[in-house]
N, C-alpha and C positions, 0 to 999 in steps of 0.2 A: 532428260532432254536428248533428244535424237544427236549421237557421234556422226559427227563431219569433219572432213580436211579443210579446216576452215585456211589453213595457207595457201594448199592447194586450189581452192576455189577461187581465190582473191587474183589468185596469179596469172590465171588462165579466164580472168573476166578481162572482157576487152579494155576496161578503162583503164584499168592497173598492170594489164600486158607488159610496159614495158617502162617500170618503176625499180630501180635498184631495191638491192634485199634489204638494204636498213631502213629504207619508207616503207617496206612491203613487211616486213616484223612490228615496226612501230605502229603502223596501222591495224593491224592484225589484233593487238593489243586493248585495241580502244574499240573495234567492233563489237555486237552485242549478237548473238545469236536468239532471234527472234521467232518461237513460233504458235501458229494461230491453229484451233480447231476450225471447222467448219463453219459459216456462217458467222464469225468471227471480227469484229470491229478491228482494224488495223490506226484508222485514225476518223476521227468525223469533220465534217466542217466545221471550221471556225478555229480547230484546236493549232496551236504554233509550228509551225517548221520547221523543226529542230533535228533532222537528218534527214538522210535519203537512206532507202530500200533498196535491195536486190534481191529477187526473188531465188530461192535455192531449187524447190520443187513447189506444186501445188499451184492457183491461178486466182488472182486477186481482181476483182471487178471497182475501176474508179467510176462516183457518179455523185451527179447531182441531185439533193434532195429534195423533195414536193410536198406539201401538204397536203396535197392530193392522194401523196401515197404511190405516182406515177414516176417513181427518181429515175431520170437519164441517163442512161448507162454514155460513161462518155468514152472508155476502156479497158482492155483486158489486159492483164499482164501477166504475162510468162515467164516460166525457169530461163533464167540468162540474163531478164530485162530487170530494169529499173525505174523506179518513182520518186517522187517526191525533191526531185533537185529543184526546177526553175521556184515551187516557192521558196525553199531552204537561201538561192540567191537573193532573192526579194525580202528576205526578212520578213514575211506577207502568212498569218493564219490561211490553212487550204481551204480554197474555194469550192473541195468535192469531198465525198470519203473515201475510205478503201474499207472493202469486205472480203475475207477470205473466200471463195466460191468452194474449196478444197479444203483439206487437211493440208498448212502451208508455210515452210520455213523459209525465212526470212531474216537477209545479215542485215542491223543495223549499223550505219554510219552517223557517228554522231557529227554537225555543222560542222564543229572549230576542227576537228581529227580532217575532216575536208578538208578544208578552207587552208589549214597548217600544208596540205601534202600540193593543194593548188600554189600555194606560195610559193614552194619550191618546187616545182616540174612548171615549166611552161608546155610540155610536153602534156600530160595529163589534163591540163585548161581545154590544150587544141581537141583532144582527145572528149572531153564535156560537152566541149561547146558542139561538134561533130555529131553527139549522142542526142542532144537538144533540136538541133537542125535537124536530124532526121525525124523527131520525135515532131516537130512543127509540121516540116513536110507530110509524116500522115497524116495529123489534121487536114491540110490542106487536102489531100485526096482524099478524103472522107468527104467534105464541104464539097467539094468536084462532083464527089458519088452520088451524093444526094440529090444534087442539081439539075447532074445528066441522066442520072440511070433510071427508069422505072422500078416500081414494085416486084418484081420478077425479076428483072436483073442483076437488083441488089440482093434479094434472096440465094438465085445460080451464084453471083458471086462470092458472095461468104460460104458458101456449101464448097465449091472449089478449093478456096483460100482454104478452108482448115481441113481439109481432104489433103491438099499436101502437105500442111503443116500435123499432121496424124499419119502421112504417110498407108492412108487407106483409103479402101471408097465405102467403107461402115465409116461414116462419119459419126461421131459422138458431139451430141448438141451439148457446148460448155456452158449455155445458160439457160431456163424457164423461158420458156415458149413467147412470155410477156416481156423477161428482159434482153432476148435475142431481137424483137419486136422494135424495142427501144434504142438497141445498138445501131439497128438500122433504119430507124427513123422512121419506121413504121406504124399502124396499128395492132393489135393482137389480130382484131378479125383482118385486117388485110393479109398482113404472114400468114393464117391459116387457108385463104383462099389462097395465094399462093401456094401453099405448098401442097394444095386439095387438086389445084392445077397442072402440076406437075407430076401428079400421080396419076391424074388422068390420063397424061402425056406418057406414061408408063418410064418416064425419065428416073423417078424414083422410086423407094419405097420405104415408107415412116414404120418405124415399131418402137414405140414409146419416146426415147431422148436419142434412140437410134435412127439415121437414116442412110440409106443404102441407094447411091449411085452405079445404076446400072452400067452407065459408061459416059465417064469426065467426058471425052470427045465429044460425043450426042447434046450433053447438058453445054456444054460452050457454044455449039453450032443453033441450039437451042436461043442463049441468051442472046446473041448476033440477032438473031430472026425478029425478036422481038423486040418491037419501036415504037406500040404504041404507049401513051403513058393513061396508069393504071389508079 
C-alpha cells in the first residue's frame, strides 16, 4: 500500500483544519486507507452509506446508472474533495456509483468515527454543512448551465474550467469523449461538432484526449459571441 502522512493529510483538509490534536489522533485511528486501480468500483448504487471519502490523488467519476449503458455522469471528484456525506446523513443506500477514472487513493471515514467527531466540534458541523452548501450550489450552476448555455458554450466553458484547474492550455480531457458528452448534457455527436467547430475556428487543436488552446482570451471572447442555441 502506498506510504502517506496520513496525519498530516487529515490536518491540512479543510474540514478537520481546525480540530484539536486528540480528535485529530483519534480520528486518525479509525480511518482506512483506501485504494482503487483504474476503472475500479469504489461503491455502486444501492450499496449503504456507511462513510465518506476524501480523495488523496487520482479522480473519481459519480454517476447514474442506465440500462441503456448511457450512465450520467453527475461528477468528478478531485484530490482535496470529498463524497459520499449527504447520504451517509440520510442513512439513505447511494443513489449513483463512483468509479475510479485513475490509479486513486482514498481515506475512508467510517459514519459513527464522523458522527462521534460531529458531536463534539460544533465547529466542524458548521465546517460540513459549508462543504454541502457549496457542493449544492454547484449543482445549481450546472442546472443554470444547462439552461442558459448553448452547446458551444458549455463545451468553451469546461475547456476553460479545467485549463486553469491543470494550469495549462494542453488541456487533458479527464473523461471519454462519450462521458465528457454526458457531464455536459450533451450528445456524443453534438461535443464532436462542437469541437470540429472550434477547430475550424482555429481556436483549438484536438490530438487524441489532448486538446490545445490556442488562446483562453480568444476562446472566451469566442463563447460571449455565440447566442445562438445549438
Amino acid at each position: 500500500m502506498t506510504k502517506i502522512n496520513l496525519l498530516g493529510l487529515l490536518e491540512n483538509h479543510a474540514l478537520f483544519r481546525n480540530i484539536s490534536a486528540v480528535d485529530l489522533h483519534t480520528l486518525q485511528r479509525e480511518v482506512v486507507k483506501t485504494e482503487l486501480e483504474k476503472n475500479t468500483m469504489l461503491f455502486r448504487k444501492g450499496d449503504q452509506a456507511d462513510a465518506c471519502f476524501i480523495v488523496v490523488y487520482g479522480l473519481v467519476k459519480l454517476c447514474i446508472p442506465s440500462s441503456q449503458g448511457n450512465d450520467k455522469v453527475l461528477e468528478l471528484i478531485r484530490p482535496g474533495q470529498s463524497l459520499g456525506e449527504a447520504m451517509m446523513f440520510l442513512d439513505e443506500p447511494y443513489p449513483f456509483y463512483a468509479e475510479a477514472l485513475e490509479n486513486t487513493l482514498l481515506l475512508k471515514i467510517p459514519r459513527q468515527a464522523l458522527m462521534r467527531l460531529l458531536d463534539r466540534s460544533p465547529l466542524i458541523s458548521r465546517q460540513m454543512m459549508a462543504g454541502l452548501s457549496y457542493r449544492l450550489l454547484g449543482f445549481i450552476r450546472n442546472v443554470e448551465r444547462y439552461s442558459l448555455q448553448n452547446a458551444t458554450q458549455r463545451v468553451i466553458d469546461y475547456l476553460l474550467q479545467t485549463s486553469a484547474m491543470q494550469s495549462t492550455n494542453e488541456v487533458r480531457l479527464e473523461l471519454k469523449k462519450h462521458l465528457l458528452a454526458s457531464l455536459l448534457n450533451l450528445s456524443p455527436e453534438t461535443l464532436s461538432r462542437v469541437l470540429h467547430q472550434l477547430m475550424d475556428e482555429q481556436l483549438i487543436r484536438v490530438c487524441g484526449s489532448t486538446i490545445h488552446i490556442g488562446s483562453p482570451d480568444a476562446l472566451k471572447t469566442y463563447q460571449h459571441s455565440v447566442v445562438t442555441l445549438h
